[in-house]
TORMI-619077 format. One record per residue (C-alpha): x, y, z. Coordinates in pm, whole numbers, padded with zeros to 5 digits, always signed. Example, Ala and Ser with C-alpha at 12.3 -4.5 7.8 and 13.67 -1.06 7.14 Angstrom:
// residues 2
+01230-00450+00780
+01367-00106+00714
//
This chain:
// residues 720
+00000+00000+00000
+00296+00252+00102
+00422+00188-00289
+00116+00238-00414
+00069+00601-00234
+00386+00677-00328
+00290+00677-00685
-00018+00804-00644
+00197+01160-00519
+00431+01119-00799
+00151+01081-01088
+00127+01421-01196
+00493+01469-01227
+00549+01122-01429
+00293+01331-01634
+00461+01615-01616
+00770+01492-01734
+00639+01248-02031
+00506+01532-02111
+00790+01747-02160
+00949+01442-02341
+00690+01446-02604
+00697+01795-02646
+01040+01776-02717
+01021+01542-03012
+00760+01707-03166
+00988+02031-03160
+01253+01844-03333
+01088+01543-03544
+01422+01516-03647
+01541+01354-03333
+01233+01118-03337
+01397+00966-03713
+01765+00980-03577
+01677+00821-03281
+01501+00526-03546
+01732+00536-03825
+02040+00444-03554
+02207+00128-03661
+02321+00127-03326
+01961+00096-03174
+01934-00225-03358
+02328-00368-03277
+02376-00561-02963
+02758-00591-03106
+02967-00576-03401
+03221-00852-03455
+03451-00831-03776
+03241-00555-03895
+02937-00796-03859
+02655-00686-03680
+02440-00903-03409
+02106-00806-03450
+01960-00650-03100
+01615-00859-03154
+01727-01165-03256
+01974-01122-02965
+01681-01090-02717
+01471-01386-02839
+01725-01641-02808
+01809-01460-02431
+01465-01522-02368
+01481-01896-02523
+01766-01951-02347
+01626-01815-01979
+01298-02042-02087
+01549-02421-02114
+01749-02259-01849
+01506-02213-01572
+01428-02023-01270
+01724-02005-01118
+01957-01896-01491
+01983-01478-01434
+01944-01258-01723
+02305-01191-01717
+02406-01478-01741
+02164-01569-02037
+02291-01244-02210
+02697-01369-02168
+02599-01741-02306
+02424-01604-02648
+02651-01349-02663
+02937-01613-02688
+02762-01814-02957
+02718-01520-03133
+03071-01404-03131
+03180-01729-03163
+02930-01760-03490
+03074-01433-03641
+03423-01543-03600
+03412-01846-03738
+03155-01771-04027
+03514-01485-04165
+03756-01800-04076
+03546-02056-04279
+03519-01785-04581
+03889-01735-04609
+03980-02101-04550
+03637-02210-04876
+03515-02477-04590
+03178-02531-04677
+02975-02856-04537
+02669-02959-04703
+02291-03052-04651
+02454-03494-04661
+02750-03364-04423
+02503-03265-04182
+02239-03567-04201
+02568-03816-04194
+02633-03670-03852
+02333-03665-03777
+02166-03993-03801
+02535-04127-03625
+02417-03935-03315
+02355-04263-03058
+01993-04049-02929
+01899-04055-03322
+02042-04441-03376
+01894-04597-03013
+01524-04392-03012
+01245-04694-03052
+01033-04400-03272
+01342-04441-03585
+01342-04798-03564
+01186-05071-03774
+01027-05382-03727
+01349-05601-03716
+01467-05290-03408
+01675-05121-03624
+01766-04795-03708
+01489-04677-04007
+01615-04347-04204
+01294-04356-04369
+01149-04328-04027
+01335-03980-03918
+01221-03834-04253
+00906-03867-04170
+00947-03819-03806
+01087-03438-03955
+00834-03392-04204
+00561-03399-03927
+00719-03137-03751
+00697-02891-04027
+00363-03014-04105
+00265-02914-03717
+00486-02581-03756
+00269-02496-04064
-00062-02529-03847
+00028-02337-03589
+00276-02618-03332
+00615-02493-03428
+00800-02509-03098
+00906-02867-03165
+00996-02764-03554
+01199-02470-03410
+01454-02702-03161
+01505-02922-03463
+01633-02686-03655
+01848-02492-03399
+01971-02870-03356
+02041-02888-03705
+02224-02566-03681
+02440-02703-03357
+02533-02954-03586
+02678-02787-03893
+02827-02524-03628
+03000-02845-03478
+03114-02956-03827
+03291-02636-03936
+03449-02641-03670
+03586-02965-03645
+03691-02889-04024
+03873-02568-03954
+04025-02697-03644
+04140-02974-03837
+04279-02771-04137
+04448-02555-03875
+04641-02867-03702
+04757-03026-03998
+04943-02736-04030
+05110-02751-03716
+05461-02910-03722
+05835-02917-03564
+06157-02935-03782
+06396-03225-03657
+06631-02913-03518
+06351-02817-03280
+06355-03216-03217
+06688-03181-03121
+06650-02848-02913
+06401-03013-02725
+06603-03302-02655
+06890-03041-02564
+06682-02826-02328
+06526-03154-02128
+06891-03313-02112
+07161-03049-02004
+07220-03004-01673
+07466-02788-01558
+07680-02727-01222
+07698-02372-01057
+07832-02202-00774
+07623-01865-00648
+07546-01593-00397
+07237-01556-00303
+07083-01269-00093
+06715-01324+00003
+06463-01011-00044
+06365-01080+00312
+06737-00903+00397
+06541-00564+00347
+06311-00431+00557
+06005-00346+00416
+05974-00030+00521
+06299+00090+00332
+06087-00050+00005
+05756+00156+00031
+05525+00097-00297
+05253+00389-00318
+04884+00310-00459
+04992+00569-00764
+05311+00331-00869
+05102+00027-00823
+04847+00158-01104
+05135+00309-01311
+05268-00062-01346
+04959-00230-01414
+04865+00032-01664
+05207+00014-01843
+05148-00353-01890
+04766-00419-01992
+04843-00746-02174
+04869-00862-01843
+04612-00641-01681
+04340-00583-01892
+04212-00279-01884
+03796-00196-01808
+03601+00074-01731
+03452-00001-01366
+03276+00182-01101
+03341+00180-00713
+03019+00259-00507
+02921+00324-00129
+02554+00264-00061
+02317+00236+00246
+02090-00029+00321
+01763+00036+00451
+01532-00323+00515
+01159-00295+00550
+01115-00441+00841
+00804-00470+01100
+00896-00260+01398
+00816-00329+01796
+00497-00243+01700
+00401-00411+01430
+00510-00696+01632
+00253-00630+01905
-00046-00571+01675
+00054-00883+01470
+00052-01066+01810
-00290-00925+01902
-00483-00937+01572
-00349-01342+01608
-00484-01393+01949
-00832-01243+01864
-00891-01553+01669
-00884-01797+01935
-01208-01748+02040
-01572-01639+01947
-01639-01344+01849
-01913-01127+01804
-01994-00940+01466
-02261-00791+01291
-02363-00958+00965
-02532-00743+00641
-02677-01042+00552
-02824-01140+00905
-02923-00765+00971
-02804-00879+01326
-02500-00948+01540
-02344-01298+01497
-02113-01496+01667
-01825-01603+01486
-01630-01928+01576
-01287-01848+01732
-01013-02118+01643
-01134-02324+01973
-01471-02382+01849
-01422-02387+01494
-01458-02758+01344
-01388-02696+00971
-01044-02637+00988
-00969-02579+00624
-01239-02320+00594
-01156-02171+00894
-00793-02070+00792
-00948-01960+00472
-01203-01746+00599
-00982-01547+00856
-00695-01518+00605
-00394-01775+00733
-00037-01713+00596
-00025-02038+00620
-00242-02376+00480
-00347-02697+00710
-00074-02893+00823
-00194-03275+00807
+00123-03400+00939
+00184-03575+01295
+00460-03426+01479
+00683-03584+01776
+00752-03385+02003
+01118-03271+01930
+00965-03172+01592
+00803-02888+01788
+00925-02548+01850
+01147-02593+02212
+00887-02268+02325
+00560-02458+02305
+00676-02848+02259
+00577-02881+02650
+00307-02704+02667
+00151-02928+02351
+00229-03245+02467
+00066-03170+02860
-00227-03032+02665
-00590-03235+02600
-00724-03242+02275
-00873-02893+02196
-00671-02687+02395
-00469-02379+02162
-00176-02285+02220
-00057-01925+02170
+00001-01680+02012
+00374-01752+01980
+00591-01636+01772
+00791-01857+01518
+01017-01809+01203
+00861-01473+01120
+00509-01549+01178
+00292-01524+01511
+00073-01836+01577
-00166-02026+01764
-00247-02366+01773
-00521-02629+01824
-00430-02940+01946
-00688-03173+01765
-00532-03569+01781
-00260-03757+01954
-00193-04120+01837
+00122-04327+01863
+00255-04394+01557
+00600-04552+01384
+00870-04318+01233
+00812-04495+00921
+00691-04808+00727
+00765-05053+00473
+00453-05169+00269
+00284-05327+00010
-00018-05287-00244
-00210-05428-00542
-00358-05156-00735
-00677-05123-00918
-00747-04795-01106
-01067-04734-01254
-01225-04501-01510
-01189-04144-01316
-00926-04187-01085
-00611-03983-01052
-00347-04102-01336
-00553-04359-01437
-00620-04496-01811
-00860-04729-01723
-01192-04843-01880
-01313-05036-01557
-01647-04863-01331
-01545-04777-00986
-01792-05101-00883
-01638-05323-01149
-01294-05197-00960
-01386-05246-00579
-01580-05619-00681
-01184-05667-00853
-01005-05533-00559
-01259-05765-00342
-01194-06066-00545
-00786-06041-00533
-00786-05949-00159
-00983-06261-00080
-00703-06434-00239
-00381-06292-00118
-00511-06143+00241
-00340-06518+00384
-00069-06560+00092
+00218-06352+00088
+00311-06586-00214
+00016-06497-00446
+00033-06165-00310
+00326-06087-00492
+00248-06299-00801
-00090-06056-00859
+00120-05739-00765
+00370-05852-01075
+00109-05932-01293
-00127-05651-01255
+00027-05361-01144
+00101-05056-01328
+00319-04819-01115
+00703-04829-01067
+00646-05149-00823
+00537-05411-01109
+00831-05668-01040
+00893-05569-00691
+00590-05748-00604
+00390-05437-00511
+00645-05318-00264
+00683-04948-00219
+00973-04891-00008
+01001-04760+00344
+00817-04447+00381
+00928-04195+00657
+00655-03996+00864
+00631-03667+00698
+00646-03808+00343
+00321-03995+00452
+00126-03721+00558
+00271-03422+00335
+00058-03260+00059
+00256-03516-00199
+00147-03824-00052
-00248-03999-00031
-00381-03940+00303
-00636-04296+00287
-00310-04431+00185
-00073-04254+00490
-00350-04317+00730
-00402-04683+00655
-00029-04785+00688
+00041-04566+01019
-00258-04640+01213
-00272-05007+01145
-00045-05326+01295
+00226-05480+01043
+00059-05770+00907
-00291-05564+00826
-00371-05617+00495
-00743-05437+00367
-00893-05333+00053
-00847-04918+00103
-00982-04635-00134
-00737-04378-00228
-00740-04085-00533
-00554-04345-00745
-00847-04594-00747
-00839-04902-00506
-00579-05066-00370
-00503-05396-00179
-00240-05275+00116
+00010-05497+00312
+00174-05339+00598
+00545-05519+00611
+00688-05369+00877
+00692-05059+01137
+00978-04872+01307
+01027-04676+01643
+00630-04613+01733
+00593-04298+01972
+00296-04012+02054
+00276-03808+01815
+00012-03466+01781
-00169-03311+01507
-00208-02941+01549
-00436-02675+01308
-00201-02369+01295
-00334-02042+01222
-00052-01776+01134
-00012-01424+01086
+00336-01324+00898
+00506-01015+01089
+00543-00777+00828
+00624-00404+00801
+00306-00199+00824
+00215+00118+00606
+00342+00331+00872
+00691+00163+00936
+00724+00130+00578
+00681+00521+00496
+00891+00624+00777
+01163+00355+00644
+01126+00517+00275
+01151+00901+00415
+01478+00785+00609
+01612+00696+00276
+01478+00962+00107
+01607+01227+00337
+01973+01033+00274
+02001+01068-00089
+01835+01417-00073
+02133+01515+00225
+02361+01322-00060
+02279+01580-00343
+02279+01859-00132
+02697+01758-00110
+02693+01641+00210
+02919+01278+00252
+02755+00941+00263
+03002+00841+00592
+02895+01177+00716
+02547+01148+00701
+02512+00813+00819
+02771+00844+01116
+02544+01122+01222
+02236+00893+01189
+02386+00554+01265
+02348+00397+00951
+02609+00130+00807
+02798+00174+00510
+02893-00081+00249
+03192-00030+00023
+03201-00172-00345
+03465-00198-00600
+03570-00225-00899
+03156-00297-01036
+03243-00360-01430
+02980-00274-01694
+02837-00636-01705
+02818-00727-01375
+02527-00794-01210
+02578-00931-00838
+02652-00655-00608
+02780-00759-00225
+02538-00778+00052
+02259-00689-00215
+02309-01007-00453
+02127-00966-00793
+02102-00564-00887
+02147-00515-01230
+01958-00183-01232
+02226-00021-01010
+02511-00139-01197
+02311+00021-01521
+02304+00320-01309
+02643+00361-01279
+02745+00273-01590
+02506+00567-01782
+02690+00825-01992
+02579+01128-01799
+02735+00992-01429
+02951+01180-01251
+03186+01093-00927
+02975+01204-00652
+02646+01083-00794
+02379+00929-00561
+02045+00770-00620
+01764+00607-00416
+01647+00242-00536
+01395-00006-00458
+01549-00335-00402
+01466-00694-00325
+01695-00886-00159
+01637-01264-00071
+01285-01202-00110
+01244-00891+00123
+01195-00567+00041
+01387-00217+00063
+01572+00089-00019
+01943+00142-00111
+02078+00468-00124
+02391+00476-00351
+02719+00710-00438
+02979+00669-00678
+03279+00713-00526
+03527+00562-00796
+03553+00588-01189
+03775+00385-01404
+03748+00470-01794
+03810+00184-02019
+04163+00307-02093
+04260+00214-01716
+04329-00143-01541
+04117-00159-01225
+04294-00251-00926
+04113-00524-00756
+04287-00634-00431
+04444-00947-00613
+04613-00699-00868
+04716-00469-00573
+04883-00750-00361
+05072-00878-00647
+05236-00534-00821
+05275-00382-00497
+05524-00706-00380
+05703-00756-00739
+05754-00387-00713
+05888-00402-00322
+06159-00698-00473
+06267-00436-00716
+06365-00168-00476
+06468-00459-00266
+06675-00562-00523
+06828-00194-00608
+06956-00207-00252
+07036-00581-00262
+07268-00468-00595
+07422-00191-00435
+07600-00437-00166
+07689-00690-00425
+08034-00577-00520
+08355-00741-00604
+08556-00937-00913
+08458-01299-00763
+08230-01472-00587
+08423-01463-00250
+08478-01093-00271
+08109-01042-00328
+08004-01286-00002
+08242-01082+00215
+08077-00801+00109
+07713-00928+00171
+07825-01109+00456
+07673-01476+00314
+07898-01728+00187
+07927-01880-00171
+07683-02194-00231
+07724-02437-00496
+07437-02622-00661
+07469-02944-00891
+07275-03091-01187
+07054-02790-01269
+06801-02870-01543
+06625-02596-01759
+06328-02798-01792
+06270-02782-01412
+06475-02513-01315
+06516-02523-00903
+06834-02441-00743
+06847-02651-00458
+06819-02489-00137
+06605-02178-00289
+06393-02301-00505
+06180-02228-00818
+06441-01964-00997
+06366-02017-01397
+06514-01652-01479
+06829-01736-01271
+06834-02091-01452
+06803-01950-01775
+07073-01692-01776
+07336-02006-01632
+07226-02196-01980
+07395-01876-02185
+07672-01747-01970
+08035-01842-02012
+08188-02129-01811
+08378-01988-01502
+08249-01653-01603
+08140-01410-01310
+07761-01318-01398
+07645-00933-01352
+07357-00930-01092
+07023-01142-01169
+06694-01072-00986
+06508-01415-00911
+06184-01501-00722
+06311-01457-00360
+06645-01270-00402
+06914-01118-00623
+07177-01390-00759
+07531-01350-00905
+07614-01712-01040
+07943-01895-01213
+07908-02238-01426
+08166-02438-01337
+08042-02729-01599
+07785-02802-01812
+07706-03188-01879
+07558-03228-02225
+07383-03511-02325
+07506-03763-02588
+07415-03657-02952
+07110-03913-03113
+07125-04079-03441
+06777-03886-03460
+06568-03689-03280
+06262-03757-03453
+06052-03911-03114
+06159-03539-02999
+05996-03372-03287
+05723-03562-03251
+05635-03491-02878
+05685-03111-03023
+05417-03118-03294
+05171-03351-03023
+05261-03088-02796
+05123-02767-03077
+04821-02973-03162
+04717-02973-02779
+04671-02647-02798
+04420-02632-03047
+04172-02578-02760
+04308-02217-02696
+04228-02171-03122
+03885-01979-03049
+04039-01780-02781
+04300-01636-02968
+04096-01592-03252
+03849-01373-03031
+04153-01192-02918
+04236-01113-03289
+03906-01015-03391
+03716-00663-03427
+03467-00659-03124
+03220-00391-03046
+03006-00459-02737
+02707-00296-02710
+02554-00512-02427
+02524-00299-02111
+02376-00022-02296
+02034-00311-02297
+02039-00563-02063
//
């Protein structure tokens, strides 16, 4: 109701305002066929100077939300079709250079080998084989029912048909790409070279740790300087950093108390006058009340009957007592209980098992739930009648009739249906003649019981763990936020983002008001999930729009795990496309390579002398030697992982003194004192082989660098 006033005060300036709009165009038609004539307007992306048509875009993001389900998110609809498109577009200009063309028998040869096409019963023949003739006429029918009106099922078969020729230009260009792939026998023998040579070294090595950090200091400024000098590494992207305020709509103190009240004015009579009486009546209070169902109806429940028995450590802890020293038509409340207040009748205890194993013969009949049968519901029960007089004493032909007759998933189990817990039995999914029959009679019963499915013949096998149980009628009343605590919830917000635009600071305003503030960064143009307020595209939109400016605020409605409210938002940070943003993975890592390379200035400016012993003295550490150092794993024992410090051994003179090599942990000057090559082959033609094996496992990476190459224009977050 609060929203609804709310827009009810803002009509006439909606009005107002599309107004103005209007007014506008018609000023300037010209606008009106600029805005139409866009190309842009019509272009979700452009990829290789293709464009991806905006409309087609959204019906196959709505096809794909549709297979996907409730829980697939727009955005991540929009990134999967935008993928096959781009992924279309780039191959369609790599299949026209490379004149790859499959054809209409290319596709139906692949197709009729798919094992769902060759193993369906409806393509095979009367021998139980596979029946071309068959699919063709399987296909024909579903253009026939596209023609007249059907063509869902006509549409997936040809979007399979496309997935099928996309497959097979692919496989032919991937192909065509790796037969061209190869290794010369000297990159055989490189190989064999690089694997095989190990080499002998003596080194000093001074750790990073030496230096104190604080003689290193990295600022934020050289941090971004780096990243932004090297953007193959770190991509660049436009982003957004945000501060917002959360305000939840929820019930207040007093909202509690009148939920609480309004719930305990149902447990008894009540007086009230009746128009269509023309007199006072009383109406039945929950104690009194014997038609439970319509009761709850009637006096608008949040919740529906609950035919369930409950033990009592299946109770709340606050009223479990209380029920089970209760008689039958005592209530119990109000009491409050995962958001809801309650009261509630206590209307049967029994003692009943935890669950049972059982047994049935079914007979359906013409009517009943599920049932394709032709049989009268008397021809049924003088069949059920018949069978049980023959099995009630034979577990034997019990089982033999259950095999032969039944229709459900127990034919061959000889009617048995499993153990069945408690609340299975008596939840909404499960027949209550059936439940009611196998938990309130002995193991061993076995009766002729009427359920929605028809009739059945019931054995009960076998019962576990019997104990009192109660059934209670529960009526509930859902705390929620009332008009009033919802207003006053929206003008706190309100008064925020107004005290926002007037310049004032969002920590400012909400330290003076106690409010909590929620820091997010680095939001990219895509993204969708926000922290602490999950799926809020709208926001991110927001922040993204061409007119924004640091310093911007809005209010927004928001729903967050299914309750309502208000976020009040500023944008605090904005990254053009042109700049890497600095997420705190990026920060960590720049921020300690750069430390190690003011460490390693220092470290340098210690390492002096002609040999290695002068230059140990001089950074007081001693000369270590290291033996059988291999460029394909290139650890130095005693340091470790050091492949720029391996790599620069394989090319320096032996005996030579190195200059001054920055590793992983330290700075390193090294000498070879041998290098052991390996014996020469006859030839190294296993070598070149593992080389071109090795290129032709990559093709995987062939759409990725392909993407990389290619002219892409995304238009995306300008629609969805």
């Amino acid at each position: 109701m609060a929203i609804l006033s709310k827009i009810r005060d803002r009509s006439m300036f909606l009005i107002l305002i599309v107004g103005l709009a209007l007014f506008a165009f018609v000023l300037d038609p010209s606008s009106i066929q600029q805005f139409f004539s866009s190309s842009k307007v019509n272009s979700i992306g452009v990829v290789n100077g293709e464009e991806i048509d905006r409309e087609d875009f959204a019906a196959q993001v709505e096809a794909y939300r549709t297979q996907g389900g409730a829980n697939t998110t727009q955005m991540q609809a929009v990134n999967a079709v935008w993928n096959t498109f781009v992924g279309e577009k780039i191959f369609e200009t790599q299949l026209a250079e490379a004149g790859i063309v499959v054809g209409e028998k290319d596709i139906w040869d692949a197709m009729i080998s798919l094992p769902e096409i060759q193993n369906s019963p409806i393509f095979k023949n009367e021998a139980n084989l596979f029946d071309e003739n068959k699919l063709k006429e399987y296909i024909a029918n579903l253009k026939d029912e596209a023609q007249t009106g059907n063509p869902e099922a006509w549409l997936n078969w040809l979007s399979t048909e496309k997935s099928i020729k996309q497959n097979l230009e692919r496989q032919a260009y991937t192909t065509l790409v790796s037969s061209g792939l190869g290794a010369s026998l000297e990159e055989g023998k490189i190989s064999y070279l690089f694997q095989n040579t190990s080499m002998d070294a003596e080194f000093v090595y001074v750790p990073y740790t030496t230096i104190a950090d604080d003689l290193a200091t990295v600022s934020k400024e050289e941090v971004k300087k780096y990243a932004n000098n090297n953007p193959k590494k770190y991509k660049p992207a436009a982003t957004r950093s945000l501060q917002y305020v959360k305000f939840d709509i929820a019930p207040s103190l007093t909202d509690e108390t009148d939920t609480k009240n309004l719930v305990e004015s149902f447990v008894n009579d009540r007086e009230q006058y009746s128009n269509a009486a023309k007199a006072t009546v009383s109406i039945p209070g929950l104690k009194n009340a014997t038609n439970y169902e319509l009761f709850l109806s009637e006096n608008g429940s949040d919740l529906s009957i609950d035919n369930s028995y409950k033990y009592q450590n299946q109770l709340s802890p606050e009223i479990a007592d209380q029920v089970f020293n209760a008689i039958v038509g005592d209530v119990i409340g109000a009491y409050k209980e995962r958001g809801y207040y309650k009261i509630s009748k206590v209307t049967e205890f029994v003692v009943i098992p935890d669950s049972v194993k059982a047994s049935h013969i079914i007979i359906p009949y013409a009517g009943s739930t599920r049932s394709t049968s032709l049989k009268t519901k008397e021809e049924a029960k003088s069949t059920a009648d018949s069978i049980y007089a023959l099995v009630k004493n034979s577990k034997d032909k019990f089982t033999e009739i259950a095999n032969e007759i039944n229709t459900d998933g127990t034919k061959g189990k000889g009617g048995d249906i499993g153990w069945v817990r408690k609340d299975q039995a008596f939840s909404p999914n499960f027949d209550k003649d059936f439940a009611d029959f196998i938990y309130k009679n002995k193991a061993g019963s076995v009766e002729v019981v009427e359920t929605a499915f028809g009739y059945h013949i019931i054995k009960v096998d076998e019962q576990k763990e019997a104990k009192k149980a109660v059934k209670l009628v529960t009526y509930a009343r859902e705390i929620e936020a009332s008009e009033a605590t919802e207003n006053a919830i929206f003008e706190q917000a309100e008064t925020m983002a107004s005290n926002l635009a007037d310049g004032q600071s969002i920590d400012e305003v909400a330290t003076d008001k106690g409010f909590g503030v929620q820091t997010v960064q680095n939001l990219k143009d895509l993204d969708e999930n926000i922290p602490g307020l999950s799926n809020q595209r709208s926001i991110v939109m927001w922040s993204f729009e061409a007119e924004r400016k640091l310093g911007d605020s809005k209010r927004f409605d928001v729903e967050v795990g299914g309750k309502r409210g208000y976020v009040v938002a500023v944008v605090t940070d904005m990254n053009d496309e042109t700049q890497v943003a600095l997420t705190s993975e990026i920060i960590e890592e720049v921020r300690q390579k750069l430390i190690n390379e003011k460490k390693a200035a220092l470290i340098a400016e210690t390492m002096k002398g002609a040999t290695l012993e002068e230059i140990a003295k001089n950074t007081s550490t001693s000369v270590r030697s290291a033996t059988s150092i291999n460029l394909a794993s290139p650890v130095i024992s005693g340091v470790g992982n050091e492949p720029a410090v391996v790599g620069a051994m394989s090319t320096i003179a032996l005996n030579a003194v190195s200059g001054k090599i920055d590793g992983v942990k330290g700075v390193f000057v090294v000498k070879v004192t041998k290098r052991n090559a390996p014996v020469d082959l006859e030839n190294y033609e296993s070598f070149r082989n593992n080389q071109v094996n090795s290129l032709k496992g990559r093709t995987y990476q062939l759409f990725q660098v392909l993407k990389e190459k290619a002219d892409i224009k995304d238009f995306r977050a300008k629609f969805f």
